[in-house]
ZAMARGU-4260 file (C-alpha; in steps of 0.2 Angstrom, whole numbers, plus 5000, padded with zeros to 4 digits):
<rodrens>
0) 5000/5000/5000 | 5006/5017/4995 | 5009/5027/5012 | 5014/5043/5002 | 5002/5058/5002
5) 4995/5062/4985 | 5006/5076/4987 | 5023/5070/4989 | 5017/5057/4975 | 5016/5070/4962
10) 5032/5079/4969 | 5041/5063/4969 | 5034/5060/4949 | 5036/5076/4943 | 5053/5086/4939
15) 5052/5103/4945 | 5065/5110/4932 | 5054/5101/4917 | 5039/5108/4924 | 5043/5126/4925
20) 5055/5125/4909 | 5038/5123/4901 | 5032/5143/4906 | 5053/5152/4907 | 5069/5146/4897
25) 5081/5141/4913 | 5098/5141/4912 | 5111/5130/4921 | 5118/5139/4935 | 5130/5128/4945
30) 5120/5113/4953 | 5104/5123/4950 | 5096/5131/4935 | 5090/5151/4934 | 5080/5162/4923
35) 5071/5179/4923 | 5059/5181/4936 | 5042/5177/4928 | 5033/5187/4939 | 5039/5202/4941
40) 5052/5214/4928 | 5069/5213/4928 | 5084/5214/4918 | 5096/5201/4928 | 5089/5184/4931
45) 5084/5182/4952 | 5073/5166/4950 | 5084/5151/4955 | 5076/5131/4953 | 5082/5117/4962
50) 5079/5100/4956 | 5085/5093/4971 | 5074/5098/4983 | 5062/5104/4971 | 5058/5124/4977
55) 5063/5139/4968 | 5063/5156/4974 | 5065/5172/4967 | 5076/5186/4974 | 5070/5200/4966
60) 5051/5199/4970 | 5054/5186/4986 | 5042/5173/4977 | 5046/5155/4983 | 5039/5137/4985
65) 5037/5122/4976 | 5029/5114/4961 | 5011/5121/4969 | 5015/5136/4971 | 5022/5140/4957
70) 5006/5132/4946 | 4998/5141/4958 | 5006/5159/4953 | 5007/5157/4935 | 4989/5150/4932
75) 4979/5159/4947 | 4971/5146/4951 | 4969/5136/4970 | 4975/5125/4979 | 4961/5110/4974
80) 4962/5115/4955 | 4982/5116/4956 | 4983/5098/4964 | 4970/5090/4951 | 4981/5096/4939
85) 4995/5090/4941 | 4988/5074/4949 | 4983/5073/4931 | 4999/5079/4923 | 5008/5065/4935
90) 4996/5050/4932 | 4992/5051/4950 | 4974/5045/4953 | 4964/5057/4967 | 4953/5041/4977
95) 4946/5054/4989 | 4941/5071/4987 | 4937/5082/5002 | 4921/5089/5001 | 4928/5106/5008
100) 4937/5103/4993 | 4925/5103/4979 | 4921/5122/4977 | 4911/5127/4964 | 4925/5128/4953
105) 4932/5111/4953 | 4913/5104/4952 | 4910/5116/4935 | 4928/5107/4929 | 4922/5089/4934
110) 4904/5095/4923 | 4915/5099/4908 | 4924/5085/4909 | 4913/5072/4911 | 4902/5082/4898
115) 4914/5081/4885 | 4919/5063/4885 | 4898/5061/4884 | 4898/5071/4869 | 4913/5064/4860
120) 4904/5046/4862 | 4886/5054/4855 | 4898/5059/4838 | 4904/5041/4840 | 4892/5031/4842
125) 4878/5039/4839 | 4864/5038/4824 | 4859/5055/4829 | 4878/5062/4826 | 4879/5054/4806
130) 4877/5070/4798 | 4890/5076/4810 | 4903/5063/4806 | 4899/5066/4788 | 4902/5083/4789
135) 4919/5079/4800 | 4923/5067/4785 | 4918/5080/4771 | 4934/5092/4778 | 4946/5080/4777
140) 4947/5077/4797 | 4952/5059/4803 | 4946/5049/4817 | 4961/5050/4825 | 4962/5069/4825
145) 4943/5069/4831 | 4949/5058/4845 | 4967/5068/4849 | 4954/5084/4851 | 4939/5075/4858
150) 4927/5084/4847 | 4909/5080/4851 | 4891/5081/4845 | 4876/5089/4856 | 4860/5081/4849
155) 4844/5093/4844 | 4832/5089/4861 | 4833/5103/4872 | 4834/5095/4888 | 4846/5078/4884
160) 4862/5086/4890 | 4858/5092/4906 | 4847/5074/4910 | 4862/5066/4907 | 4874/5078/4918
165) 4859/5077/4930 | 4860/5058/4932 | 4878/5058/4934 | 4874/5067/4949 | 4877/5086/4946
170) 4865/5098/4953 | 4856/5111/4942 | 4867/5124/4949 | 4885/5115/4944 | 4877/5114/4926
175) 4872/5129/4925 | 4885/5138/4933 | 4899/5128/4920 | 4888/5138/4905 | 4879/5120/4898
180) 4862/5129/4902 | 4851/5142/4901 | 4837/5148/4911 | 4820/5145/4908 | 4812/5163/4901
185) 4794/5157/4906 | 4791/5143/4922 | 4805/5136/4929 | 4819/5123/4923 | 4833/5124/4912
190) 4835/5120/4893 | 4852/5115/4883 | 4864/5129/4879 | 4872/5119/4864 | 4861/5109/4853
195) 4863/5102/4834 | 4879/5107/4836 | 4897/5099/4833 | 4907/5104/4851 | 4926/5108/4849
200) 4931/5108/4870 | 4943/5122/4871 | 4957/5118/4885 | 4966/5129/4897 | 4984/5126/4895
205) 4987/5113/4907 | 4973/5103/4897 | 4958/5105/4907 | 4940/5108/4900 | 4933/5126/4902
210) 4922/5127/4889 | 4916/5125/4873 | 4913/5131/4856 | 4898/5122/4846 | 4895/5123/4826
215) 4878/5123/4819 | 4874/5107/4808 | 4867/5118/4792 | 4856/5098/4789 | 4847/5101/4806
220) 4843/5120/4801 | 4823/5122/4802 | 4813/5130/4788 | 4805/5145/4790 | 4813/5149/4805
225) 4826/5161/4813 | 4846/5154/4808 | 4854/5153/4822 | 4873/5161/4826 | 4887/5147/4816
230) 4895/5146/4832 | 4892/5149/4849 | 4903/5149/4865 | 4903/5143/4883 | 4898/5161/4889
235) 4911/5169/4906 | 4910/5157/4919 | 4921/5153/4934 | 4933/5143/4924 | 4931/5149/4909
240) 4938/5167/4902 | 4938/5169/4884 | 4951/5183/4886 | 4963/5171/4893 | 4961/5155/4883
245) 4970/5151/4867 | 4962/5133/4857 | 4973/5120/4858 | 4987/5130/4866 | 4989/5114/4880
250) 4993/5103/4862 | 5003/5116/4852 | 5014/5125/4867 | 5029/5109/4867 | 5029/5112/4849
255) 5030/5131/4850 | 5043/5130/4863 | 5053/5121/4850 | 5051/5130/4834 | 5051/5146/4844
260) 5036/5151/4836 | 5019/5152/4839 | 5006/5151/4823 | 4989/5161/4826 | 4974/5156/4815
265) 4956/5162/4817 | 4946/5146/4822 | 4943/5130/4827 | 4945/5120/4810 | 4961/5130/4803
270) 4969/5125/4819 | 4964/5105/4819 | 4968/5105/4799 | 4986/5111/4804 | 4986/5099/4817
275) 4981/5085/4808 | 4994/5089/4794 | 5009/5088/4806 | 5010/5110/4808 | 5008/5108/4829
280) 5014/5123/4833 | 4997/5132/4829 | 4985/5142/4841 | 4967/5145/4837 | 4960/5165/4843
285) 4942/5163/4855 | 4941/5180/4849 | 4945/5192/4835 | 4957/5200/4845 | 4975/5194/4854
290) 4971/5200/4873 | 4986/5204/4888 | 4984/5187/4895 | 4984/5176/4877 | 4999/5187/4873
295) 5008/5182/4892 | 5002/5164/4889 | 5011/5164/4872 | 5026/5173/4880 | 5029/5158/4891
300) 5033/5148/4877 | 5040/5159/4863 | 5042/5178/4862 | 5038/5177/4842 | 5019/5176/4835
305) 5016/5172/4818 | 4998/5178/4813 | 4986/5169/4799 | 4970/5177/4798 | 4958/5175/4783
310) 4962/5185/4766 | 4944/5195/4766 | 4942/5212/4774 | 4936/5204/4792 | 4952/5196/4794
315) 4963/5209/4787 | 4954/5221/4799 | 4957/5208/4812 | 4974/5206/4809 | 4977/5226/4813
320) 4966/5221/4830 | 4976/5208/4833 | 4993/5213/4834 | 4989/5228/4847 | 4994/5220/4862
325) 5008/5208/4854 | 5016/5223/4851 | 5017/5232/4866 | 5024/5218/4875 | 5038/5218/4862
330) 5034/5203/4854 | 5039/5198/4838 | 5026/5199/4828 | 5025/5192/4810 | 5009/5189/4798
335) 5008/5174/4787 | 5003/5177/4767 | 4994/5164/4762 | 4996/5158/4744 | 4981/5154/4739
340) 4963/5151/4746 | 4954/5161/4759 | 4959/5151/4773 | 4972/5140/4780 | 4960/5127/4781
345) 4959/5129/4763 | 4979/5129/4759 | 4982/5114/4769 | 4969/5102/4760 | 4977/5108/4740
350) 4992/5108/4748 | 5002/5105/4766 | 5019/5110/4760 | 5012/5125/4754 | 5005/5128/4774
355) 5025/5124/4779 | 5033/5135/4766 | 5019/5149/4772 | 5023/5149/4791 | 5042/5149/4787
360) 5042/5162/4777 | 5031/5172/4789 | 5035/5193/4785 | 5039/5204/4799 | 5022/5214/4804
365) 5029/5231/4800 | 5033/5226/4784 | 5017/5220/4779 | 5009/5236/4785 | 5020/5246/4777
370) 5018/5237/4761 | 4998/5236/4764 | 4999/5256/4768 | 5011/5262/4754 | 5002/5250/4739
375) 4996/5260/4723 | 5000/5277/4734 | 5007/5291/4727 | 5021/5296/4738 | 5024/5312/4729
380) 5005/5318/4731 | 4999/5326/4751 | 4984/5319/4750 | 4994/5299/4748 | 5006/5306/4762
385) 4993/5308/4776 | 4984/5295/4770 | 5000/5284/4774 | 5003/5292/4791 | 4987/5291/4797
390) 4986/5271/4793 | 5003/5270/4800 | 5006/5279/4813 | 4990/5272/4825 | 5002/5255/4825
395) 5019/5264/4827 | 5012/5271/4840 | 5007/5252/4850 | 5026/5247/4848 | 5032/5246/4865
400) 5050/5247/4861 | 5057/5264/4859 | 5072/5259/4848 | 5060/5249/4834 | 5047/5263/4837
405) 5059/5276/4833 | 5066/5266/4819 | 5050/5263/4810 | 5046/5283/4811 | 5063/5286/4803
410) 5059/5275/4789 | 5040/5280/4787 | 5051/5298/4788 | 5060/5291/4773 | 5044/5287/4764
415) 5036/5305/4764 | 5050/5315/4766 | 5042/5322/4784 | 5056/5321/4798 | 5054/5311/4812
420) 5051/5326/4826 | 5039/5329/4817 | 5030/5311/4815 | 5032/5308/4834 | 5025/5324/4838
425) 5008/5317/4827 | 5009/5301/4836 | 4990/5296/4842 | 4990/5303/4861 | 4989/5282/4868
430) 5007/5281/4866 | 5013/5283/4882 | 5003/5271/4886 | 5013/5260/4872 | 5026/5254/4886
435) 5010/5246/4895 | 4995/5234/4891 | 4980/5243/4894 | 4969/5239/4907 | 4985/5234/4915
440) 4994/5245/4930 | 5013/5241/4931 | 5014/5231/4947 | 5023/5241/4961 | 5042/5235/4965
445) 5045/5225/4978 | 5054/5233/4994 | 5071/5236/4992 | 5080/5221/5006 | 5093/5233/5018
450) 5109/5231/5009 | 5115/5223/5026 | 5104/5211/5026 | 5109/5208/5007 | 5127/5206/5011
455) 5125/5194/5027 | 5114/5186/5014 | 5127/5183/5001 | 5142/5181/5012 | 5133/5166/5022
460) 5127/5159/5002 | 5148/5160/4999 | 5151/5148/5015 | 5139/5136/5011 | 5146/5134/4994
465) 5165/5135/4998 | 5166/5129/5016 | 5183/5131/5017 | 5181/5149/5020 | 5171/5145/5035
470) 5189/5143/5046 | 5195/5159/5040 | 5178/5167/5044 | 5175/5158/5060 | 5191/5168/5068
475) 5186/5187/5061 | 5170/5188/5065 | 5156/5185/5078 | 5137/5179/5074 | 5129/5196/5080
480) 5140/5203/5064 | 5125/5195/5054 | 5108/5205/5051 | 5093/5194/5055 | 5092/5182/5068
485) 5089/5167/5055 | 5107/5172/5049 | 5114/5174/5066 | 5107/5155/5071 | 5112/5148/5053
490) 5129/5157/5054 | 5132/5146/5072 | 5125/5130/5065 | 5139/5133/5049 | 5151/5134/5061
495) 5147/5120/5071 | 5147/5109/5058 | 5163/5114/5052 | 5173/5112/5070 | 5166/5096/5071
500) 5171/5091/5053 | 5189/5098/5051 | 5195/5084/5062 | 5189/5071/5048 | 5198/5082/5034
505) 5179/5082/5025 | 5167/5101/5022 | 5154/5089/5009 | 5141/5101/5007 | 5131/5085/5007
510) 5137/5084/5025 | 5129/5099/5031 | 5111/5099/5028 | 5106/5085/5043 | 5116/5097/5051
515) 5105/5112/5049 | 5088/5114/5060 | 5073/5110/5053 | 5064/5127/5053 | 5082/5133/5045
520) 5079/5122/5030 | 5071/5133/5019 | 5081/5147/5021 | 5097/5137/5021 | 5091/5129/5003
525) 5087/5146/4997 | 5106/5151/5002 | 5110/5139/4991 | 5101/5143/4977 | 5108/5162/4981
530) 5126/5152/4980 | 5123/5148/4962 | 5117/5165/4955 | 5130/5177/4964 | 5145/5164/4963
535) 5143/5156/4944 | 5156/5141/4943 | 5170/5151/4932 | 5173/5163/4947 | 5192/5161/4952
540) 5197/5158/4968 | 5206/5173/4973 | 5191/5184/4967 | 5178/5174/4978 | 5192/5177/4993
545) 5191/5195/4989 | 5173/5193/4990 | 5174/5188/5007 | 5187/5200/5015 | 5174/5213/5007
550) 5160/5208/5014 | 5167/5203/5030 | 5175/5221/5031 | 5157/5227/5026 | 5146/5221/5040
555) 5162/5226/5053 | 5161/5244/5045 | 5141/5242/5048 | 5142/5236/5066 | 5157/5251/5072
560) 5146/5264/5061 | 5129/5257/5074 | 5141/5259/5086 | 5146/5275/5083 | 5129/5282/5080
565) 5125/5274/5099 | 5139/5284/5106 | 5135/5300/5098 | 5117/5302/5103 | 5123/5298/5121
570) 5137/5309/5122 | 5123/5323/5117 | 5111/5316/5130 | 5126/5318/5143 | 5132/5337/5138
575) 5112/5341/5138 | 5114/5335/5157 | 5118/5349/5169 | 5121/5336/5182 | 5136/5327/5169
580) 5155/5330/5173 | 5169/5329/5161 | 5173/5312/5169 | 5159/5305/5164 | 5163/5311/5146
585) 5177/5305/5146 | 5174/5284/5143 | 5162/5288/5130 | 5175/5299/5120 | 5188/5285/5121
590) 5178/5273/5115 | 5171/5285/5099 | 5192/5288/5097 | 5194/5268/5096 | 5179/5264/5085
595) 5186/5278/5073 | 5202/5270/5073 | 5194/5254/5071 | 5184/5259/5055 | 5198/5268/5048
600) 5209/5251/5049 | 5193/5246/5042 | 5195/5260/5025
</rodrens>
């Protein structure tokens, strides 16, 4: 019988430094890995991973934990949501939910779930799906590739659906509240939101079902009455955010991570078509435009976008929509001209190497607007000038980086002969705020740590990845040198440890952790991840010694200059004291003399 926690079973089956390599590129850094905090801006990478005891901390931002947490952070979601996800991810089967557990969320999620499975075996299976599976036939999509993205088939009866998610033992209020029904207008009850519909499940990334998008069968259109909407969506529930939701980004994102570039297409079938024809790395939009969060899910996996909208007026004006928010996050952002047909779906049934060629050759956006903005223009003619800049200037004005924005007024500059002062200064009034998403405030920056704290910090990170400085250390200063108690205590157990070793003529690393308290675990593992950033494996010897004897001198110069403060303020105490003699002076200003003399030996 397996005595481990469902917890620890996933921790134990999952690889911290695989998982989070999927949302941020880590690098090696000494027996740990690092990349640029995910969470907050920076410049110089902070965020350290540990494989080995499976945490990783940030220390720009403070951020820490484990494979939860971190899930946690990226997706927003909770704990219950986090662990049936990776419970999932780790083939770890979840016998017992908690009923405190099951919140309304989790119960939506086990709806959608079991509700796509019973829709995928309806197109299957049943007679009431043919015309389905013949229309699925007609565009070329094979069984397998039906079954890879569980498409599904609602049947025409208003009320099958939700009998079915009702015997399976969800109440009308987890239906209704996962978006499968609609109210009643008249009486009470609920109807089916989805009916004579094909059902495409659209996934969050991590594979989960939070909603749906349904096609009308044209073969179960009524006569003489209202035709419905093509396609209809799962509406805004508690799982499901259109604005936040790419199709089949859970399939494509390995595949994007690898060609380092995503392909965005406008629906459903484009998407499955490239799929299907061995073009993964592919991305359908929920809606006509790419939001902040589609663009920060894409970013996790590849900071170029590739876009491939229809070639009619709707998707050339959605293509302009579309690349708004790419830009100002600095993306690169390229747009895909297809050869023929008005679709991808169309190009990849006459002809999949065509579809290849297409994506590779993927223009840079700018160039394609420019070309767009400047074709069978006049640029000698005033009228053609202004009609150039006001195309282009709306879009240079969304570029969030100032170097390409400043390039691409120079050569729009070059195009009309107008100067570039003169171009920035007619720049739509929304470009200051081209450095930020809208609907987005920058986050405030995290407290700046007390330099001192910073240096016991790295001076404690040094020992524990070079314990032969501990000896040399252990002689210069004492424990209260260190800022933080936690540093003080840690700074005692180091030293311990290594009194007790040097007799063995053995400082393993390995040694020293049993060695270390349990509640100093965590900070000690974080020092060690600090090791790896601040001291990176080429650092010569004799410069990590001169990193010591400065920051050893540092927190000596720190505690005198305490000192020294202390002895000031009461030797102004003292001469405000009417009562106070010269002899009583006279202590306090020899000790001032000696703690100068010591910080100037300090200088």
């Amino acid at each position: 019988m397996n005595s481990l926690s469902p917890v620890e079973e996933i921790k134990g089956r999952l690889d911290i430094v695989d998982l989070i390599g999927e949302y941020v590129p880590l690098k090696v850094a000494g027996m740990n890995w690092k990349a640029k905090c995910p969470f907050h801006n920076e410049k110089t990478p902070s965020f350290m991973v540990s494989r080995d005891r499976g945490t990783w901390h940030c220390f720009g931002c403070a951020r820490g934990g484990d494979i939860f947490s971190f899930v946690q952070e990226m997706e927003g979601t909770d704990f219950p949501e986090t662990l049936r996800t990776l419970a999932k991810r780790a083939g770890v089967q979840l016998r017992q939910v908690d009923p405190k557990l099951q919140t309304q969320k989790t119960k939506a999620l086990d709806a959608l779930r079991w509700v796509s499975r019973y829709w995928h075996e309806v197109l299957l299976k049943s007679s009431e799906a043919k015309d389905a599976r013949d229309y699925l036939n007609s565009r070329g999509i094979k069984l397998e590739t039906i079954e890879d993205f569980m498409i599904g088939y609602a049947v025409g009866s208003g009320e099958a659906t939700h009998q079915a998610l009702r015997k399976k033992g969800f109440s009308d209020d987890d239906i209704f509240q996962a978006g499968l029904t609609i109210k009643k207008d008249r009486g009470v009850g609920f109807f089916d939101r989805f009916r004579h519909r094909i059902m495409f499940p659209i996934n969050d990334v991590q594979g989960n079902v939070v909603g749906f998008s349904g096609r009308i069968l044209e073969s179960k259109l009524e006569a003489n009455k209202p035709v419905p909407a093509k396609y209809i969506n799962t509406p805004q529930t508690l799982v499901y955010n259109k604005s936040g939701v790419l199709y089949a980004l859970d399939k494509a994102k390995r595949a994007i991570k690898s060609a380092d570039r995503a392909v965005l297409v406008e629906g459903q079938m484009d998407c499955i078509s490239s799929h299907q024809a061995e073009v993964r790395n592919v991305v359908g939009a929920t809606g006509t435009a790419l939001t902040t969060e589609q663009v920060k899910l894409l970013k996790r996996y590849s900071n170029t976008v590739a876009l491939a909208f229809d070639r009619d007026t709707a998707g050339a004006q959605a293509t302009i929509r579309g690349v708004e928010q790419a830009l100002r996050a600095q993306m690169n952002v390229r747009i895909i001209r297809l050869p023929f047909g008005k679709d991808p779906d169309e190009v990849i049934k006459r002809d999949v190497a065509a579809w290849s060629k297409a994506v590779q050759d993927a223009e840079p956006i700018m160039d394609y607007f420019f070309t767009e903005a400047t074709a069978g223009k006049d640029l000698h003619n005033i009228d053609h000038k202004k009609t150039v800049a006001r195309f282009l200037l709306p879009i240079i004005a969304k570029v969030g980086d100032q170097i390409e924005q400043t390039h691409y007024l120079q050569r729009l500059g070059d195009l009309i002969r107008v100067d570039e002062q003169s171009l920035r200064r007619s720049l739509p009034s929304e470009r200051s705020a081209a450095q930020q998403p809208a609907g987005e405030k920058p986050p405030p920056p995290p407290p700046a740590p007390d330099r001192y704290h910073q240096v016991s910090e790295r001076l404690l990170a040094l020992l524990i990845k070079e314990p032969r400085f501990i000896g040399q250390t252990s002689g210069q200063i004492d424990p209260e040198l260190f800022i933080g108690d936690d540093y003080m205590a840690l700074y005692k157990t180091i030293v311990l440890w290594y009194t007790q070793q040097q007799l063995q003529q053995r400082h393993d690393l390995a040694d020293l952790l049993p060695s270390v308290e349990t509640e100093q675990q965590e900070r000690f593992t974080i020092l060690n991840l600090l090791a790896d950033r601040e001291f990176p494996e080429d650092i010569s010897s004799a410069s990590l010694e001169n990193e010591l004897l400065t920051m050893v001198a540092t927190l000596k110069k720190h505690r005198l200059s305490s000192r020294l403060r202390q002895l000031e303020a009461d030797l102004r105490h003292l001469e405000q004291d009417p009562n106070s003699t010269t002899a009583s002076l006279t202590p306090l200003l020899d000790e001032v003399r000696a703690v100068t003399e010591q910080m100037r030996d300090l200088t």
